[in-house]
N, C-alpha and C positions, 0 to 999 in steps of 0.2 A: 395162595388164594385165601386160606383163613388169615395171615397177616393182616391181608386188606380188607377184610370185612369187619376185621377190626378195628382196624385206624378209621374206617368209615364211620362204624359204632361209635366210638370216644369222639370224633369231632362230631358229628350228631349232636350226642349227647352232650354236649360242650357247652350249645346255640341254647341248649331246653332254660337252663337257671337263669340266663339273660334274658329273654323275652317273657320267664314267668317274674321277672325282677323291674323289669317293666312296669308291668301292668299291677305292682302294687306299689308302685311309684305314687303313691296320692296324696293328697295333705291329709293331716292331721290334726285340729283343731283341738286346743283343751280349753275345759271350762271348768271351773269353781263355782259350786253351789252350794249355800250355807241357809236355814231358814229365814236369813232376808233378802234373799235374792230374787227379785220379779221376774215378769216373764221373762225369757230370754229363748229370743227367733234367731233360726240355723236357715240358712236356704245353700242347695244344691243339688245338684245332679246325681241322680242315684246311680248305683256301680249297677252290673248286671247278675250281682249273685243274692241270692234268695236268704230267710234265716236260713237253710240247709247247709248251706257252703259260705256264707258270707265269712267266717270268722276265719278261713284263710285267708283273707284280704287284708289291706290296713284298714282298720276303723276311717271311718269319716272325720269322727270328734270322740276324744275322753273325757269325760265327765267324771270328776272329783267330787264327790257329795262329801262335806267334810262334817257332817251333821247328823243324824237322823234326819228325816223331813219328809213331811207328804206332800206328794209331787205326782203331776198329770205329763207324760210325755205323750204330746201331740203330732200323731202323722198326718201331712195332708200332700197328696200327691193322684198318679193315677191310681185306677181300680186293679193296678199288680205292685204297687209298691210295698214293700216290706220293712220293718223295723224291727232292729234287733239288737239287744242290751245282755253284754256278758259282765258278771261280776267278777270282783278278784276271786273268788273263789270258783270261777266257771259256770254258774249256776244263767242257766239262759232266756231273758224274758224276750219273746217273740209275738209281732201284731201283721195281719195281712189286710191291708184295704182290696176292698171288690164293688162291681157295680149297685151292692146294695146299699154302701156305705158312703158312697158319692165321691171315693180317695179318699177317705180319714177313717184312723180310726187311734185307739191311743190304750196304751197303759197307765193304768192309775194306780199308786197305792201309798204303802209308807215304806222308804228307799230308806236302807242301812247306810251309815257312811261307809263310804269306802270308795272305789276306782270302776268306772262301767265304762267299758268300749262299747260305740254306738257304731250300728251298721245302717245304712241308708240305701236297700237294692232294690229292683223290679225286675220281675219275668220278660218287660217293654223291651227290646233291643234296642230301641230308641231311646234309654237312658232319658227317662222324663225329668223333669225337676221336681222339689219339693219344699215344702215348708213344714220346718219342724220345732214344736212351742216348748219350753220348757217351764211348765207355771207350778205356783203354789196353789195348792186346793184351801180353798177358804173355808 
């Protein structure tokens, strides 16, 4: 009896890494940004994890900031979409749009060069879509 409830366990648990391997099956878009880079528009369908859990996922897009540079990232999406920017150093900028905000809302500042995984989720089960800006602040 325990034999088999262990072969049951192991093939079980066999099925778990493929189906979580799955579902981080998504693209990955990289971008290069230098201070003369214009705006630059991302559109897509947001995953369904939150900043909380989004950084197990693949990123949407990497962003190469190969610069210094002050930079506006722009969410616009519904009122549960999420934006979420990890640096090479882990350090995690996080933005939530809500019915006050109309879907948008953005982080602004001055961005060290370096490598930031962008995350693109919503609370929606419905996986809304989104647009997302990448400008220079004038």
């Amino acid at each position: 009896m325990t034999r088999r409830l262990i072969s049951v366990f192991i093939t079980a648990c066999a099925t778990v890494p493929l189906v979580f391997a799955s579902a981080l099956a998504q693209a990955s878009n990289a971008i290069s940004i230098n201070n003369a880079t214009p705006t630059t528009t991302l559109q897509g369908m947001a995953s369904s994890a939150t900043c909380a859990i989004a950084a197990i996922e693949k990123p949407q897009y990497t962003v190469e900031i190969t610069e210094d540079s002050d930079r506006r990232f722009r969410i616009k999406g519904d009122s549960e979409t999420s934006l979420l920017l990890i640096n090479s150093q882990g350090k995690r900028f996080c933005i939530q749009t809500d019915n006050f905000s109309n879907g948008e809302a953005e982080l602004t500042g001055r961005w060290t060069r370096g490598t930031y995984k962008v995350f693109v989720g919503s609370r929606n089960a419905a996986k809304p879509s989104y647009t997302l800006l990448v400008s220079p602040l004038n």
